[in-house]
C-alpha positions as CSV (number, residue, x, y, z in Angstrom):
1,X,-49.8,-18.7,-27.5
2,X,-46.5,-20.1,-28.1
3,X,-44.1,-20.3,-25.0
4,X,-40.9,-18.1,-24.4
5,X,-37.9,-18.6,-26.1
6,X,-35.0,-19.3,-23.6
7,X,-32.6,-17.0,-25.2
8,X,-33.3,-14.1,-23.1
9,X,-32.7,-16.6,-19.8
10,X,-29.2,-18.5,-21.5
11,X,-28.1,-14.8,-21.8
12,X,-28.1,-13.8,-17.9
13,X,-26.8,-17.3,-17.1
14,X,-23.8,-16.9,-19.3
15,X,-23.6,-13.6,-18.4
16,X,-23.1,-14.3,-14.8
17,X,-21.3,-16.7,-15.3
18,X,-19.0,-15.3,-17.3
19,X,-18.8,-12.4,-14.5
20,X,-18.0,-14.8,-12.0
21,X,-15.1,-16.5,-13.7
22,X,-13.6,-13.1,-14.0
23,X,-14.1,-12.0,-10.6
24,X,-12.6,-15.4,-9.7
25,X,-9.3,-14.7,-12.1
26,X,-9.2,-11.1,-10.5
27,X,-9.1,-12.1,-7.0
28,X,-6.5,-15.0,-7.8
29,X,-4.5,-12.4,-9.3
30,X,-4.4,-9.8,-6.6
31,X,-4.0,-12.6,-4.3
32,X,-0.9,-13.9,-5.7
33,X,0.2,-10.3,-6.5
34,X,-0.1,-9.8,-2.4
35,X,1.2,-12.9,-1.5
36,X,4.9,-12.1,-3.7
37,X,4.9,-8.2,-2.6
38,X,5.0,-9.3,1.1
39,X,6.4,-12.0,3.5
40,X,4.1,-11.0,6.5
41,X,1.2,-11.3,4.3
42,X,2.8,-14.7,3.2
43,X,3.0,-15.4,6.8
44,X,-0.9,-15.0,7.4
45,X,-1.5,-17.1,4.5
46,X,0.9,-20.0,6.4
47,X,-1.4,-19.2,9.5
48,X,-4.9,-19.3,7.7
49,X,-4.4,-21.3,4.6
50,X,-1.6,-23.1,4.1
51,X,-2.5,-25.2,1.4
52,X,-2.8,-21.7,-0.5
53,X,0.4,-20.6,0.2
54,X,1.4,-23.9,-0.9
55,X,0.1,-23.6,-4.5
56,X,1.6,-19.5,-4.5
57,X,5.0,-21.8,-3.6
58,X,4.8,-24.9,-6.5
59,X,3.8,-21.9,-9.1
60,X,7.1,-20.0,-8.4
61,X,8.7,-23.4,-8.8
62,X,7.3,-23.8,-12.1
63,X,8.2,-20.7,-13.4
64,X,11.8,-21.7,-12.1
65,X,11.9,-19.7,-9.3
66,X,13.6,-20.9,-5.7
67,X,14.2,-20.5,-3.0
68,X,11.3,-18.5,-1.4
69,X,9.5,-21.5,0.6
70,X,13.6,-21.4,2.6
71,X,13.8,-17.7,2.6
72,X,10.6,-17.3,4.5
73,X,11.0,-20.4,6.8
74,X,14.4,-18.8,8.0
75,X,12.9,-15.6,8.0
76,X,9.8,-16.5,10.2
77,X,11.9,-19.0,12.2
78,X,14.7,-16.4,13.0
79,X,11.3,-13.8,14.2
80,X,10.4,-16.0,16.6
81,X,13.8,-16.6,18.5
């Protein structure tokens, strides 16, 4: 009897895999998507995970665009006075 190929097995692992990775891009998307349709939910993010919001910050930087890091700080700081 010869043994199994490993094709069949390679398959499912790349398989998942490559489900993962796209589940992964997905959530990143609708993540950043949330993140620049909404200060509060950029204000959870500064809560819960601010080196997230950091990243969602030096992205919009890179892209050339500023001035959101200041707009939220005044914005947040003015809310709690």
């Amino acid at each position: 009897m010869a043994p199994k190929p490993m094709e069949p097995f390679a398959r499912k692992v790349f398989r998942g895999v490559l489900v993962l990775e796209l589940a992964g891009v997905v959530g990143a998307y609708l993540l950043f998507q949330g993140m620049d349709a909404s200060r509060d939910f950029r204000n959870t993010m500064h809560r819960r995970f601010p080196s997230v919001l950091e990243v969602y910050y030096k992205s919009n930087e890179w892209a050339g665009i500023y001035g959101i890091r200041e707009a939220d700080m005044d914005a947040w700081a003015a809310k709690k006075s």
